[in-house]
C-alpha positions in Angstrom: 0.0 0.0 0.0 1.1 3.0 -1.0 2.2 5.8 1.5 -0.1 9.1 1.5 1.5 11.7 0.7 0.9 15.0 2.8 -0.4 17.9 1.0 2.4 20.5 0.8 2.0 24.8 1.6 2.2 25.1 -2.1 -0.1 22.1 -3.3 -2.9 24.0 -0.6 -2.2 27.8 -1.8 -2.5 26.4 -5.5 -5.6 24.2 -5.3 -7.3 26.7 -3.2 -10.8 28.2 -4.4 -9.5 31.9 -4.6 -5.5 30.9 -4.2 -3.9 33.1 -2.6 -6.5 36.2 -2.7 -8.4 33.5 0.1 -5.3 34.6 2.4 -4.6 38.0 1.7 -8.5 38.5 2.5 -8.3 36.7 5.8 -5.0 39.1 6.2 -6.7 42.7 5.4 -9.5 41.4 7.2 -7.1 41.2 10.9 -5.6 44.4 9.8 -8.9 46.4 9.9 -10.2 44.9 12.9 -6.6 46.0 14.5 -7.0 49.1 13.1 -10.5 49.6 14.2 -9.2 48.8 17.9 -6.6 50.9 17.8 -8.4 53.8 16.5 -11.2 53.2 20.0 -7.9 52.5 22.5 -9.8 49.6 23.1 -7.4 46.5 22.4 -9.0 43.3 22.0 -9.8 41.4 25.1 -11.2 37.9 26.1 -14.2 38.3 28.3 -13.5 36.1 31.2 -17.0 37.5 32.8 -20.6 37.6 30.8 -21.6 40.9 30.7 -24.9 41.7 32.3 -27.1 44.3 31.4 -29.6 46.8 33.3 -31.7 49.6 34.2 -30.3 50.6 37.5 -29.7 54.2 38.1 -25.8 55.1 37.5 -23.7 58.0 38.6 -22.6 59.8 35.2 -19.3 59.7 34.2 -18.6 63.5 34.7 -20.6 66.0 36.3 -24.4 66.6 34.6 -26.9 69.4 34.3 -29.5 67.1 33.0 -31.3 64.0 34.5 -34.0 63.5 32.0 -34.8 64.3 28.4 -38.4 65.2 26.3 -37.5 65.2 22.5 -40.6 66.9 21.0 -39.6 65.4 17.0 -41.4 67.5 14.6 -40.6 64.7 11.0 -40.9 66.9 7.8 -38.7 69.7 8.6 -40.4 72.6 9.6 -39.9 75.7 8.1 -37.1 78.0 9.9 -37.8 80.7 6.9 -41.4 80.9 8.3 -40.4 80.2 11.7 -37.6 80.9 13.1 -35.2 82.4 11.1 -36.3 86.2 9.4 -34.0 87.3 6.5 -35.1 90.9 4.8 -33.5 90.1 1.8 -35.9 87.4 1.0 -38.6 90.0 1.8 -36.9 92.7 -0.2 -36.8 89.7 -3.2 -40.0 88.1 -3.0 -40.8 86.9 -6.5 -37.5 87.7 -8.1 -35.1 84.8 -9.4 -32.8 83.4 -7.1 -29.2 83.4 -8.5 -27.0 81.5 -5.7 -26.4 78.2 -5.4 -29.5 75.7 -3.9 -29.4 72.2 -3.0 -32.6 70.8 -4.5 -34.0 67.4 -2.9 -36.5 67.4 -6.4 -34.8 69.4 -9.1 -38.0 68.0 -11.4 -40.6 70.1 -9.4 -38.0 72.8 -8.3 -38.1 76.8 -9.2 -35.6 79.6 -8.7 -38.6 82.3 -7.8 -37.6 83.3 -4.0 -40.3 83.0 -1.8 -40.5 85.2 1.8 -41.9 84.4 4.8 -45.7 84.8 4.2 -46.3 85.9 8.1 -44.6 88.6 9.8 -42.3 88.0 12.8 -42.4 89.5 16.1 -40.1 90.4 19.2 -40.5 88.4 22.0 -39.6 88.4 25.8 -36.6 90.5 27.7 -34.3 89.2 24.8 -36.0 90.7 22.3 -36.1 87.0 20.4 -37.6 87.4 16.7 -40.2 84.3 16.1 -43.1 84.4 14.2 -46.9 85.3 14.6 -47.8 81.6 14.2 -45.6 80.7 17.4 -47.3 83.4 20.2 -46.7 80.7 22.8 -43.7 80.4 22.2 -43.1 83.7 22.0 -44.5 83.6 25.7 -41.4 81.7 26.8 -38.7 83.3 24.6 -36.6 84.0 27.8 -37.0 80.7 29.0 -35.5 78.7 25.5 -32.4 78.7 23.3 -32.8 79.0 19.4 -30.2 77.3 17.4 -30.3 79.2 13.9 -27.5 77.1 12.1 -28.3 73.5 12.2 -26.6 71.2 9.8 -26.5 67.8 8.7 -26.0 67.6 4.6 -28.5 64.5 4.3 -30.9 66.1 2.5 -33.6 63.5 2.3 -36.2 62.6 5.3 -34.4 59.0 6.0 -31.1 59.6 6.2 -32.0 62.9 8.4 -33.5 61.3 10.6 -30.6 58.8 11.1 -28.7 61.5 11.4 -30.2 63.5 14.3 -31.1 60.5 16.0 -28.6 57.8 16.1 -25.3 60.2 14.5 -24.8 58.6 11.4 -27.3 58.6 8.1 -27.8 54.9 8.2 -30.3 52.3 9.3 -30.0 49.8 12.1 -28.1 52.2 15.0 -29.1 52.8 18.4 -30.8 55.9 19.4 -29.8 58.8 21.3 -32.0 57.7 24.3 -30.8 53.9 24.1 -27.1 55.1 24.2 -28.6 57.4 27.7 -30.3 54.2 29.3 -26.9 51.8 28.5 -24.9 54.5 30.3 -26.8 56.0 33.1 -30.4 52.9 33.4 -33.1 54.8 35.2 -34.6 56.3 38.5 -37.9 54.0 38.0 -37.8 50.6 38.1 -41.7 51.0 37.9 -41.9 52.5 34.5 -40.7 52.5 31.1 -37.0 54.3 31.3 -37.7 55.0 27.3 -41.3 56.1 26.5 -42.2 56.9 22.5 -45.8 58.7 22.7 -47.1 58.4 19.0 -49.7 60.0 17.3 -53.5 58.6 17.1 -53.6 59.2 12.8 -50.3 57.1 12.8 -46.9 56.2 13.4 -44.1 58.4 12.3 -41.6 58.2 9.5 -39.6 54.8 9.8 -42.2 53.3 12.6 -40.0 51.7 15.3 -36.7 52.7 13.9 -37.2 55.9 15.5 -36.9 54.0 19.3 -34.1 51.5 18.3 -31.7 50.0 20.2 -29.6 48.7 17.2 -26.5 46.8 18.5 -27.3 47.5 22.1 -28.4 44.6 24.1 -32.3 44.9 23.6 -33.3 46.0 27.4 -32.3 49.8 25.9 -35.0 49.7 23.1 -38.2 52.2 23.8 -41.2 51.6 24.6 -43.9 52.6 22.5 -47.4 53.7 23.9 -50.8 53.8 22.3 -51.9 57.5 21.3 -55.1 56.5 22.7 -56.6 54.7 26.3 -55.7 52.6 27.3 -52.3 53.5 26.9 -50.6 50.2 27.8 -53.2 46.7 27.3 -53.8 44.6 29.8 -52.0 46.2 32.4 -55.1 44.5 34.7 -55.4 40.8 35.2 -58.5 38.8 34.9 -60.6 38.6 37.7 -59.6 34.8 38.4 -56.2 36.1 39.1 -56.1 39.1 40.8 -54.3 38.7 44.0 -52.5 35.9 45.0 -53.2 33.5 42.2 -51.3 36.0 40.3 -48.5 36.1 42.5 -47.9 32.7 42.4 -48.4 32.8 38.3 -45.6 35.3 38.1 -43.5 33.2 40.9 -43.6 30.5 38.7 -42.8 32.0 35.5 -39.9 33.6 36.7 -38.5 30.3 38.3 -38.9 29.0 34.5 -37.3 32.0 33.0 -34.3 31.9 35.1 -33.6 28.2 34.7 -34.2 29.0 30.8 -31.9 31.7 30.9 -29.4 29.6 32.8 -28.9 27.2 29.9 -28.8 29.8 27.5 -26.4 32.5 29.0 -25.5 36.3 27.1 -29.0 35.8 24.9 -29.9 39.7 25.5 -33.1 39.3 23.6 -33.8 36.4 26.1 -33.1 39.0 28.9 -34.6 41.5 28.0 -38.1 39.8 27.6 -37.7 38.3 31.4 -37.0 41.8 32.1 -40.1 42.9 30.7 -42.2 40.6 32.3 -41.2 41.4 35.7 -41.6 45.5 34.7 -45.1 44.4 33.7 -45.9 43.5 36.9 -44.8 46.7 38.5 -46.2 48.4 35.9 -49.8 47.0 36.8 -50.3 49.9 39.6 -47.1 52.9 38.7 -48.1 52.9 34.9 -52.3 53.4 35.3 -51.4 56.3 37.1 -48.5 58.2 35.2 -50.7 58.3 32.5 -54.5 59.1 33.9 -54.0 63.0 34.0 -57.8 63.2 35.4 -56.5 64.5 38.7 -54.4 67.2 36.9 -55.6 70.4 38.0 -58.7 71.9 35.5 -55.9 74.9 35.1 -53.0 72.5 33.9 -55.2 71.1 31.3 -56.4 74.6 30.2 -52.0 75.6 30.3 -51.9 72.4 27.6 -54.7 72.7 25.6 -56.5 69.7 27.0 -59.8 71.8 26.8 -59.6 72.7 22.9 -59.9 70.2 20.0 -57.4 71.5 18.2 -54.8 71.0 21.0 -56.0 68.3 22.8 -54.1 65.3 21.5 -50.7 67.4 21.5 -51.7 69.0 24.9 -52.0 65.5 26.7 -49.1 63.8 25.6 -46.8 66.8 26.4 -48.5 66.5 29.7 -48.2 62.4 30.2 -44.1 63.3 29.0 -44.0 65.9 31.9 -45.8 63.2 34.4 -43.7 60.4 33.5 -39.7 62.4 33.6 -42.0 63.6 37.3 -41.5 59.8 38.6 -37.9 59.3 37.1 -38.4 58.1 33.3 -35.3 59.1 31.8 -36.2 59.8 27.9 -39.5 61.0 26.7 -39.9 61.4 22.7 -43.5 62.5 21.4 -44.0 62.1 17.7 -46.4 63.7 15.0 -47.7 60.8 12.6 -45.4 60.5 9.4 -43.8 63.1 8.0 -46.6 66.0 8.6 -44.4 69.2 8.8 -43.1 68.1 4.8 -44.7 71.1 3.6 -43.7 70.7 -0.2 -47.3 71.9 -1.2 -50.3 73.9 0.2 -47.6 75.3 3.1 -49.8 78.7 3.6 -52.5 76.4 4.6 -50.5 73.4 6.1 -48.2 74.8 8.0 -50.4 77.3 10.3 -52.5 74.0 11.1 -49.2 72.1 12.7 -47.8 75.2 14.7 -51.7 75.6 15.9 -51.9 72.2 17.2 -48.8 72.1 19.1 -47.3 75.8 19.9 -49.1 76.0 23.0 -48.7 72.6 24.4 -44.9 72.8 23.5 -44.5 76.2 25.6 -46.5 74.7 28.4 -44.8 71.3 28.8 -41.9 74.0 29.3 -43.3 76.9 31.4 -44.7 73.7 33.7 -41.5 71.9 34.4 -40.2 75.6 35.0 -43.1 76.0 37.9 -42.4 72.8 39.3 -38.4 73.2 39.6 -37.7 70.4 36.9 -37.0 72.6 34.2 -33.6 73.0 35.3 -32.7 68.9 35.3 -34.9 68.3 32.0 -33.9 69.2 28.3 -36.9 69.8 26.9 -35.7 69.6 22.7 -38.0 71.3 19.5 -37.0 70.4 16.0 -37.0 67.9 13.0 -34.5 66.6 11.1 -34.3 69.2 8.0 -35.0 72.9 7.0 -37.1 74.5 4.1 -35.7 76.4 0.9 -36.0 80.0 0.5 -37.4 79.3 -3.3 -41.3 78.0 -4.3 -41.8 74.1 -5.0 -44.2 73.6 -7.3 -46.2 70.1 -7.6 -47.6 69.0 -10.8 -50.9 70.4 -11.3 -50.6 73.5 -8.9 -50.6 77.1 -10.4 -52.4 79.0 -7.7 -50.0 80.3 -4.7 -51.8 79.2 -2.2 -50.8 75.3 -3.2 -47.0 76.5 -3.3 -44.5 75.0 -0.8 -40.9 74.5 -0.4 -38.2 71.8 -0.9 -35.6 70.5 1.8 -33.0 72.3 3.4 -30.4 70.5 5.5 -27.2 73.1 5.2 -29.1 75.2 7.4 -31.9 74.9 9.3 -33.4 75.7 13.0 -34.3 74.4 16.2 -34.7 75.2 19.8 -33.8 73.7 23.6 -34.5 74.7 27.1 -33.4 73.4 30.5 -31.1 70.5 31.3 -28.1 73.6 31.6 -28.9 75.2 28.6 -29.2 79.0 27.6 -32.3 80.7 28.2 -33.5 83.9 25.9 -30.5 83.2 23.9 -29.8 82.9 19.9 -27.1 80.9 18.8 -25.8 80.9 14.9 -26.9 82.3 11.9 -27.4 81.3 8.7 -26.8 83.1 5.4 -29.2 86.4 4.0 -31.6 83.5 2.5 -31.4 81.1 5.1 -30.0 78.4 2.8 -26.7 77.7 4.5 -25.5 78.1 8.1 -22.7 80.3 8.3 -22.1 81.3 11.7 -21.7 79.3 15.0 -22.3 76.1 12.8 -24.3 73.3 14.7 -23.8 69.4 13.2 -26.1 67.0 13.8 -23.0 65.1 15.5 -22.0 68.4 17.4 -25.8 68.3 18.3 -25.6 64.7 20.1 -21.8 65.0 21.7 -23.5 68.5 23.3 -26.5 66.4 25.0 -24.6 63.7 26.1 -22.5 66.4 27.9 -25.3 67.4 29.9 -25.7 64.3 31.3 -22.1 64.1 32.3 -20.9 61.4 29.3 -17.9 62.6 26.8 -18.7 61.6 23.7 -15.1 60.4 22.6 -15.7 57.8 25.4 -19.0 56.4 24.8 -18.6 52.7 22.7 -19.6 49.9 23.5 -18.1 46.4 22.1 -19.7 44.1 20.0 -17.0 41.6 18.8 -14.1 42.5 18.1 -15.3 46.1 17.4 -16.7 49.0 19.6 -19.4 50.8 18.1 -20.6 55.0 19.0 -23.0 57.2 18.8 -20.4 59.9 17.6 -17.9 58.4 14.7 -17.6 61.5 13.3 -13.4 62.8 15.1 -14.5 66.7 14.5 -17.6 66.4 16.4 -17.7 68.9 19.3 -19.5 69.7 22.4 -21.2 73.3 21.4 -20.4 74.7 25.1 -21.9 78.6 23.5 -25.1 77.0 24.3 -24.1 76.6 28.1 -25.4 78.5 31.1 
């Protein structure tokens, strides 16, 4: 019998199915995961622990102004040129042709005729803030809030600008702003949701559940979503059969069968965070029925909100369930419009008084209430979508009368405003240029955006990651990102 030969370095590279490209891939493939740890400082590690993963309140890294958030996200871009943002030139130019340079999102429907604000815009407060006559409300709290006039984020489309301003990078499948808060600092309630989404009754908004991700964040960061309507969480009562102790001994049980399930299947964060929910569930039967019944609010706090006019009263209640539930420690609070309502490409002299009249007043109240109550100071209370408007007409198809006019997206420059949490109050950061197309002054990233909250609540950007693999991944990727401390008290 013969002897069997041994197959030889060459024989292998040679008979290979890519030859030696099969090696040099494995090869680039080490280098840029070495070069991706070295870029973090984080070298690669064995894990000689698992990792576990909660909602317990933690100390912040560094010192913090901030303890809770309320994102009021306003999808569509609202208009900063009818807003936010007056420019006398585009008064001066109404109807004449624009000659710069403009960043069309829809060259096909697109026209050079400047178009100027079609409301006038008034002083208000001690700082003499300039906002317009469709935001009196606002107006009312002028002294209280800090306009940011020079936004930027260069997506200009509603997808990747919402990626943008939300999880830092124009892409799907990251981890939101207030999933990266909840990995680094849990919650003050155990009771509650730490990450409450408050949709609209007409609909979800642009992107659905994308909007409350946790991406690659073990899964006990995702939000919570709650019904626009009551009941705002089901069956947060059990059947009569159960109530008491049969219930008890129901939950007793399942949580004997979780753990030993969890036992044999260690690190499945999925796996954890649905025991988790279950046992929030249960707490949640008493804390959560009343953070969101606002009967006992005063008849005067629901008059503040709006509760008491059609027009305001969806917009009016959430704001006053967000201001509730950051009351009894819930860390992030977004409310959402349904889709992308403030995309006012057509009809925008019709359109866009109808948004600001539905949620100006509950906006200034939600702030103007956490004032009265001493939380203002702990709580950034945020205003603003994800783009701008052009300072030229869109036209659709069809329309010829100016009163179906709108305008285009703008994301080199648009507008948005904060209060609280160690922010500015009655201040105006930025400027963009005499059309407000571009931001020119005191520039404001979407990246700069997130590093700057994350300072309030005492975390440094550079050193937020968190591993996955051999790689860490970030909210902020981008190296010139900076915290925008002009905005500072």
């Amino acid at each position: 019998m013969a002897k069997q030969q041994l197959c030889s370095r060459r024989h292998m590279l040679h008979t290979s199915a890519l030859n030696v490209g099969s090696i040099a891939a494995a090869w680039f493939a080490n280098r840029a995961v070495t070069a991706d740890d070295s870029q973090n400082n984080a070298p690669v590690k064995p894990e000689l622990e698992p990792r576990t993963f909660d909602l317990q309140p933690k100390q912040s890294p560094q010192p913090a102004t901030a303890r809770a958030m309320i994102s009021m996200f306003m999808l569509g871009g609202p208009s900063q040129i009818d807003l936010f943002d007056p420019k006398p030139e585009l008064i001066k130019r109404n109807g004449q042709n624009f000659s710069g340079d403009l960043k069309f999102d829809n060259p096909a429907q697109a026209s050079r005729e400047i178009m100027g604000p079609a409301w006038k815009f008034h002083r208000f407060g001690k700082c003499g803030m300039e906002l317009s006559e469709l935001l009196p409300n606002l107006g009312g709290i002028a002294d209280d809030i800090t306009l940011i006039r020079s936004m930027h984020s260069g997506a200009n489309n509603h997808v990747p600008a919402n990626y943008a301003m939300t999880t830092g990078n124009p892409v799907s499948g990251r981890a939101t702003l207030g999933s990266w808060l909840l990995s680094q600092l849990g919650c003050e309630t155990q009771d509650l949701p730490a990450y409450v989404a408050l949709t609209d009754p007409r609909g979800l908004p642009l992107l659905g559940s994308e909007n409350w991700n946790n991406g690659k964040l073990p899964s006990i960061y995702q939000g919570t979503v709650v019904r626009p309507t009551t009941p705002r969480i089901f069956n947060l009562d059990p059947p009569k059969h159960l109530a008491g102790s049969p219930q008890k001994r129901q939950l007793a049980f399942l949580k004997r069968v979780n753990e030993a399930y969890s036992d044999a299947h260690p690190n499945e964060t999925d796996l954890e965070a649905r025991i988790a929910s279950y046992d929030l569930a249960a707490r949640m039967q008493l804390a959560a029925k009343e953070a969101f019944d606002i009967s006992k609010e005063t008849a005067a706090t629901h008059k503040l909100y709006g509760i008491d006019q059609k027009q305001t009263q969806d917009y009016g209640t959430r704001c006053l369930i967000a201001r509730r539930l950051v009351e009894r420690g819930v860390r992030f609070v977004q409310i959402f419009c349904n889709g992308q309502v403030w995309d006012h490409h057509g009809s925008i002299l019709t359109a866009l008084p109808q948004r600001c009249q539905e949620i100006d007043r509950p906006a200034a109240a939600l702030v103007a209430d956490l004032k009265q109550r001493g939380l203002l100071d702990s709580t950034i209370v945020h205003w603003g979508g994800e783009m701008g408007r052009l300072p030229v007409i869109q036209f659709r198809e069809g329309f010829s009368k100016r009163d179906k006019v709108g305008r285009d997206h703008n994301t080199y420059g648009f507008s948005m405003w904060v209060a609280g949490g160690g922010f500015k109050a009655g201040h105006v950061h930025g400027a963009t240029d005499e059309f407000s197309h571009y931001a020119v002054e005191g520039v404001v990233h979407h990246y700069d955006w997130l590093a700057t909250v994350l300072n309030r609540f005492g975390i440094d950007h550079k050193q937020l990651q968190f591993r996955i693999g051999p790689r860490n991944i970030r909210l902020v990727e981008n190296d010139d990102a900076r915290v925008v401390t002009e905005l500072f008290a």
